[in-house]
Every structure is written in C-alpha cells, then in structure tokens.
Legacy VTK file of the C-alpha trace (Angstrom):
# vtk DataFile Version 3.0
C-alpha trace
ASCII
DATASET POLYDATA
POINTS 295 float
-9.882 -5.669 27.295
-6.446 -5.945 25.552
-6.092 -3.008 23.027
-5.457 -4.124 19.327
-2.252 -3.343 17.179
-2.533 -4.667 13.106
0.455 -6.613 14.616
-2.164 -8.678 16.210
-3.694 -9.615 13.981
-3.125 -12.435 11.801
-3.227 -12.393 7.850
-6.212 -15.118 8.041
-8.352 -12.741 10.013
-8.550 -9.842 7.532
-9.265 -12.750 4.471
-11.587 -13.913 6.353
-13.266 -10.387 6.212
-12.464 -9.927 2.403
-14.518 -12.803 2.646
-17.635 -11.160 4.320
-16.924 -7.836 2.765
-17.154 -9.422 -0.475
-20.692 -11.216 0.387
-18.714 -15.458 0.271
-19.935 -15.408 4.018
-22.427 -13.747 6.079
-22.471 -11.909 9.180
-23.420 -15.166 11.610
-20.524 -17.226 9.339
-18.281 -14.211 10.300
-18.778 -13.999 13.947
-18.068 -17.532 14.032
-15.016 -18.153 12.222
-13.623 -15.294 13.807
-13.950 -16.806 17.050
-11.588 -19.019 16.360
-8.471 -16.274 16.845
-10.050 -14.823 19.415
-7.265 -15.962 22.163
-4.931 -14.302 23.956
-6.842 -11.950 25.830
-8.583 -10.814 22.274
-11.889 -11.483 22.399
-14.877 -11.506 19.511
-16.133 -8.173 20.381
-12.106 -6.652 20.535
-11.326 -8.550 16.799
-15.230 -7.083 15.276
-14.577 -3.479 16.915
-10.892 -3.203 15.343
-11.794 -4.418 12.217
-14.615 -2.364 10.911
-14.140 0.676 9.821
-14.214 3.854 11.832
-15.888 6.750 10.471
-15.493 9.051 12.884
-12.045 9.894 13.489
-10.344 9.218 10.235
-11.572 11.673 7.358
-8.167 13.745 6.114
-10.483 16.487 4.558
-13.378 17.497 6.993
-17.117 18.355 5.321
-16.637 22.000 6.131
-13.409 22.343 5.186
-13.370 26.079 4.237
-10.992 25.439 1.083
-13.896 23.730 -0.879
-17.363 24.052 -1.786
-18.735 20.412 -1.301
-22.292 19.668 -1.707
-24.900 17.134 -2.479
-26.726 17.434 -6.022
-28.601 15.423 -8.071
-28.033 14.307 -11.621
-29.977 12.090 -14.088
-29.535 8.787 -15.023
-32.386 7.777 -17.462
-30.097 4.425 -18.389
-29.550 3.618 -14.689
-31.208 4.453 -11.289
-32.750 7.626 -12.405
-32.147 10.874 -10.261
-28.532 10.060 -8.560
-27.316 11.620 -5.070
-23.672 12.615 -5.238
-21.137 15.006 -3.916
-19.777 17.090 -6.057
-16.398 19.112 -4.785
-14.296 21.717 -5.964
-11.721 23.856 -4.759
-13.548 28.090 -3.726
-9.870 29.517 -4.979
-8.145 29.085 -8.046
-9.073 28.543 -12.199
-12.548 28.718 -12.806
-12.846 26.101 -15.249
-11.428 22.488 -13.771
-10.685 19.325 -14.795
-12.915 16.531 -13.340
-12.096 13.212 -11.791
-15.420 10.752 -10.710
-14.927 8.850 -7.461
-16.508 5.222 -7.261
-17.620 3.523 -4.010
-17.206 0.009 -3.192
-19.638 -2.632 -2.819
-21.884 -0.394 0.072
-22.793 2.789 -1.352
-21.632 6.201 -0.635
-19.854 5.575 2.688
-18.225 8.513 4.565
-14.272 6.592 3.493
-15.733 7.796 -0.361
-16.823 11.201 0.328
-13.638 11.874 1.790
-11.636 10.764 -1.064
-13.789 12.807 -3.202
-12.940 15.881 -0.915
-9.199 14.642 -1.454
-9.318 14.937 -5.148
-11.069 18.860 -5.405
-8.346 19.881 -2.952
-5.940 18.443 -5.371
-7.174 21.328 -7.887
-10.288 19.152 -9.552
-13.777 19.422 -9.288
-15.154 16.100 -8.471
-18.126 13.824 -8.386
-18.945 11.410 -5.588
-22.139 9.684 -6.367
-24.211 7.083 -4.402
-25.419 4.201 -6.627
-27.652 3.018 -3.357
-29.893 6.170 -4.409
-32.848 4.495 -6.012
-32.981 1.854 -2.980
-32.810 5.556 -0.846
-28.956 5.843 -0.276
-26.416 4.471 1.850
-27.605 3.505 4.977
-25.447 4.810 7.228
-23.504 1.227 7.926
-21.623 -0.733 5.513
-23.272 -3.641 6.196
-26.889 -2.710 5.357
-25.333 -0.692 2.503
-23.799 -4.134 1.244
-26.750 -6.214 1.392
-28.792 -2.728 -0.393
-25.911 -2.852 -3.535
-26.597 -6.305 -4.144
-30.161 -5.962 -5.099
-28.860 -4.023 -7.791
-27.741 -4.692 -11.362
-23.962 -4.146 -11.682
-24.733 -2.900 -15.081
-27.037 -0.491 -14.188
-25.287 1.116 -12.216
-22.857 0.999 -14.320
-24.881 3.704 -16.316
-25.245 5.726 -13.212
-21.746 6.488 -13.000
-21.162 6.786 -16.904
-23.873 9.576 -16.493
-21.909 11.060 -13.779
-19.081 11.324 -16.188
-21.927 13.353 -18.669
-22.903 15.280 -15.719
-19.513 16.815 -15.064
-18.974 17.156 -19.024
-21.295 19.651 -19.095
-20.782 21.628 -15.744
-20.361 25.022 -16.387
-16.677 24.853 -14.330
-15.650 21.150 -16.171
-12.997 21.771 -18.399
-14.290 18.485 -20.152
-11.129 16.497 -19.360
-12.394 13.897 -16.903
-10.676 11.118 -15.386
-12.021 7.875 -12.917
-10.651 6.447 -9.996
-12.708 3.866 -7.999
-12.182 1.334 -5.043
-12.934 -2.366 -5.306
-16.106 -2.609 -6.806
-15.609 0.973 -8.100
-11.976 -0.226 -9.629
-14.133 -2.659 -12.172
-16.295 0.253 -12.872
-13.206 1.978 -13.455
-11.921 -0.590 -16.059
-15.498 -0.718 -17.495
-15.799 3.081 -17.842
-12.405 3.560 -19.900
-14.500 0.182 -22.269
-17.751 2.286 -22.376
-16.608 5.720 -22.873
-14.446 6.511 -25.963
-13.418 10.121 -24.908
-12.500 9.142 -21.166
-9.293 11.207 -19.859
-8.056 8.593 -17.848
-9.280 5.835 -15.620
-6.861 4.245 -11.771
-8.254 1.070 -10.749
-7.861 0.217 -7.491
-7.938 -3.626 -6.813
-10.917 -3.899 -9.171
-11.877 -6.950 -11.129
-10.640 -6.892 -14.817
-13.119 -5.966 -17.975
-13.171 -9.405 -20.162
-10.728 -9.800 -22.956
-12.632 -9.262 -25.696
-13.528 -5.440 -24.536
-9.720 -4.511 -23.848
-9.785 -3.238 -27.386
-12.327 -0.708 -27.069
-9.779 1.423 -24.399
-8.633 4.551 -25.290
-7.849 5.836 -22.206
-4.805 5.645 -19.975
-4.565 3.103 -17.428
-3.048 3.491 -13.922
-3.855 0.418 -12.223
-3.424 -0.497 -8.185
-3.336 -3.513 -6.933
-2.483 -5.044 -3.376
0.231 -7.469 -3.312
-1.798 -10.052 -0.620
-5.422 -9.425 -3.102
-5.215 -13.201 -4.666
-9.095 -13.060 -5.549
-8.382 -10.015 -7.743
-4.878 -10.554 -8.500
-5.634 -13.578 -10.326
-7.297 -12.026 -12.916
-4.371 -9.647 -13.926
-1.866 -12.175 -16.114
-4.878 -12.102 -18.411
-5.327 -8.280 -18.471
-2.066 -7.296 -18.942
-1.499 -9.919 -22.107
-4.809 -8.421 -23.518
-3.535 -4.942 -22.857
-0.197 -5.815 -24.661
-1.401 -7.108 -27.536
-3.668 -4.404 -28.035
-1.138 -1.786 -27.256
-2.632 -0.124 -25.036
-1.419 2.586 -23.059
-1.165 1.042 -18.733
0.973 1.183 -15.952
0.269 -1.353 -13.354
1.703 -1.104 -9.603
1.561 -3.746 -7.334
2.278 -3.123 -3.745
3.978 -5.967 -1.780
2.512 -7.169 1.513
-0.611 -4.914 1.783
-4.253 -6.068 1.635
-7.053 -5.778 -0.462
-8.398 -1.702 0.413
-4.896 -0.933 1.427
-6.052 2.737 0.829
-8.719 3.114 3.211
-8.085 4.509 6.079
-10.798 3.220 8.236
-9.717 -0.006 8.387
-6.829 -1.899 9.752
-6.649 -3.115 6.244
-4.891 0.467 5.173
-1.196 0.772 4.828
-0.175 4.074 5.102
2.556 4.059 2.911
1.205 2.149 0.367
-1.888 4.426 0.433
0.513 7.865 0.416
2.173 6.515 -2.388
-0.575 5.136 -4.987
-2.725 8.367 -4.096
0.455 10.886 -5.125
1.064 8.452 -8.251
-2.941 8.954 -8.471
-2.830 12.238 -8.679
0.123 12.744 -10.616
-0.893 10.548 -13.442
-4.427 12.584 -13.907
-2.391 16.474 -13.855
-0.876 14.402 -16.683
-3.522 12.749 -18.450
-6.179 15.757 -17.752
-4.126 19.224 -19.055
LINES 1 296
295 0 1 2 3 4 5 6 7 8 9 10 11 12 13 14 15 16 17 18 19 20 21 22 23 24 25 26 27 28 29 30 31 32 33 34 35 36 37 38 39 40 41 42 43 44 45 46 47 48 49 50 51 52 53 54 55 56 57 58 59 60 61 62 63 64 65 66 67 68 69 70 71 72 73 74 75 76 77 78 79 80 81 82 83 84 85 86 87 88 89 90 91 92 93 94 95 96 97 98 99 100 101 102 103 104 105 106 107 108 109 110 111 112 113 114 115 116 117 118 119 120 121 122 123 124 125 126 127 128 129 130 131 132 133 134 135 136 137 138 139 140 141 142 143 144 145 146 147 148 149 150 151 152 153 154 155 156 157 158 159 160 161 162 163 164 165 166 167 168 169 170 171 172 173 174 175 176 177 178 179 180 181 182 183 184 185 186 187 188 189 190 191 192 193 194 195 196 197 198 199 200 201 202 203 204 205 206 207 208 209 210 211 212 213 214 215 216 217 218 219 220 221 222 223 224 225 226 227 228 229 230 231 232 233 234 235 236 237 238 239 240 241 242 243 244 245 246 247 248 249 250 251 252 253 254 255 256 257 258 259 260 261 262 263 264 265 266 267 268 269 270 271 272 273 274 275 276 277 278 279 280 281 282 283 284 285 286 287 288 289 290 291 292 293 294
C-alpha cells in the first residue's frame, strides 16, 4: 500500500471531510465520495487511515508529564449538563496563585487533541480547565465519530452554560488568580466568541475558526479578541466581513489573523489538516496575547 504524504492529497479531499466533520454528510456519503480520489495506488482504506486523526503518537505534553499536576474533577453546572468532567492542569513549580485560561473542544467532546492543548496551556504558567460537554450523555466516547453524533443531541446553548460555569469554577479555585481567559477550536471558537458576549468580566477570549456571535450581541464584549482563522475555511470565513464591521463600529478591542493556505483545524496535530507553522505561530501569538491580557 502506497504510503501517504499531505502532498497527496488533494484540497477537495480534506473539504470533503470538513464536510463530514461538520455533520453536511455522513459516514456512508463519506466513504463514497472519497472513493472517487482513490487512484494512483491510494486506495479508500490508505485516504480514511491518513485522514483521521491519530491519537496515539502525537500529544506534545504526555498525561504524566512530571512538570504538571493534571487531573480529572468535577464541577457544577446547574444551567447546563449538571456535574461536568474536565481536566484541570497546572504547573507543580512556580506562583501559587495562577491565572486561568478554559480550553473548548470541538464538535466531539473531550478528545485526547483537547486534553493535550489543555496540558499545553498549564505548562505555559496557567492553570487550566479542559471540560467535556459529552458528560451528561457519559463523556467522550473514545472516537470522534461517536463523540460527534453524542454532541449533536445536545443544545448548543446548554452547553454553552457548561463552559460559562467552568469559567466560575476556576474563579473561585483557591490557586485562580481570577484573571481568566478562553481559547476554543471550531465549535469551541463560537463558544469562545459567545463567552466574551455572556461574561462581562472575561480576561480575554482566541477564537479559533469559530462561527461569529450575531451582530446585535457584538456590543455586549468587553473582552479582548484574538481571533484565528484558516485562510482555505470559506464556511467560517464567510461570516467574518460582518464581524469585523460590527466590531468596528462598536470599538471594540480585536486582532484578527488569517493564515494563508491552511485548512480549517490547521492547529491540530492529529490530522493532516495541521500546518505546523501556522499552528507554532497562532499558539505563541496565543499565548502571548493572554500573559498580556491576564497580568
């Protein structure tokens, strides 16, 4: 079987899986559309095997890194889901009081890709909160696709509140400076945007590729925007002339990047989709932007 390079692979292929990622097709739709570049040598089984993401040889910061305490708690929700899994990370050495940065998932739960970025952040000097909005339907299943088809049965609002109650959560930990920041992926980058409208007192909030809050709630932002978006992402993309004319006019306080050539999830790592330098670079403006915005 001929061994896969991104260089491969054509630009159709990974829209076509924004496409099933984002639930416009189905697995069965996938399989068979994607037949259609399997030539070449490549077959089906080569394209699905490259494409998905690999968990187990791609996580920068290891569970048991010995440079953090990461574990699992619960918090409540009593707006949302209830009692919410999530990991919660923070450097052993160093100030004991941090400031705190919540990590939001994309459209499948709590996925390995997530856990890891909240590892990222703590080692960054934060204590972080990684938490699992699949946790009332009994947590991400283990795949992404399962954990897609679980997300959808949920209300977008809802959980919504489970990740606004996250923000609460590290509020009042005992080693939360108070100063709290968002960043979230997809899915998690509208949360993002939705977070700085719900929550008055919000640090700072970096969307990544995540659909835009509607006009009329652009005025209720007080926090700093950083906001990522993938130069190839038309589905999202098209909603950001709109954003950035409603951010304008009610001078508010954004810095948008948009990174040429590079796909929708551009930062995660365990998919072809990543770009490494595109990734390197939004995550060191990421974290730049919250030592700012989080003193």
């Amino acid at each position: 079987m001929k061994k896969l390079r991104k260089e491969d692979i054509s630009q159709e292929v990974f829209d076509l899986y924004d496409d099933y990622a984002h639930n416009k097709i189905d697995r069965r739709q996938f399989v068979e559309k994607l037949s259609i570049y399997a030539v070449g040598g490549i077959t089906v089984t080569s394209l699905l095997s490259f494409i998905m993401p690999d968990y187990e040889t791609t996580a920068l910061v290891k569970q048991d890194d010995k440079r953090l305490n990461s574990e699992f708690i619960n918090y409540d929700s009593p707006k949302g889901g209830g009692s919410i899994r999530a990991l919660l990370s923070r450097p052993k050495k160093g100030k004991k009081k941090l400031p705190g940065i919540v990590v939001v998932h994309e459209n499948r739960g709590l996925n390995p890709y997530i856990e890891d970025v909240g590892r990222r952040g703590a080692l960054e000097g934060f204590i972080t909160i990684a938490p699992d909005a699949l946790t009332p339907l009994g947590g991400y299943p283990g795949n992404d696709d399962e954990g897609r088809t679980m997300q959808r049965k949920r209300d977008r609002n809802e959980m919504l509140e489970d990740f606004i109650a996250a923000y609460q959560y590290l509020q009042s930990h005992e080693d939360c400076t108070g100063k709290i920041g968002v960043v979230g992926f997809c899915f998690g980058g509208w949360i993002s945007n939705m977070m700085a409208v719900n929550i008055p007192t919000l640090s700072a909030a970096v969307p990544y590729y995540g659909r835009q809050p509607a006009d009329e709630l652009v005025s209720k932002i007080n926090a700093p925007l950083m906001l990522q978006y993938a130069g190839l992402d038309k589905r999202v993309n098209e909603g950001w002339p709109a954003y950035e004319e409603a951010l304008k006019k009610n001078n508010k306080q954004y810095v948008a990047h948009i990174y040429p050539d590079v796909n929708h999830g551009f930062h995660n790592n365990t998919t072809p989709r990543y770009d490494e330098k595109a990734a390197n670079l939004s995550w060191n403006r990421t974290i730049e932007f919250f030592k700012k915005n989080l003193k």
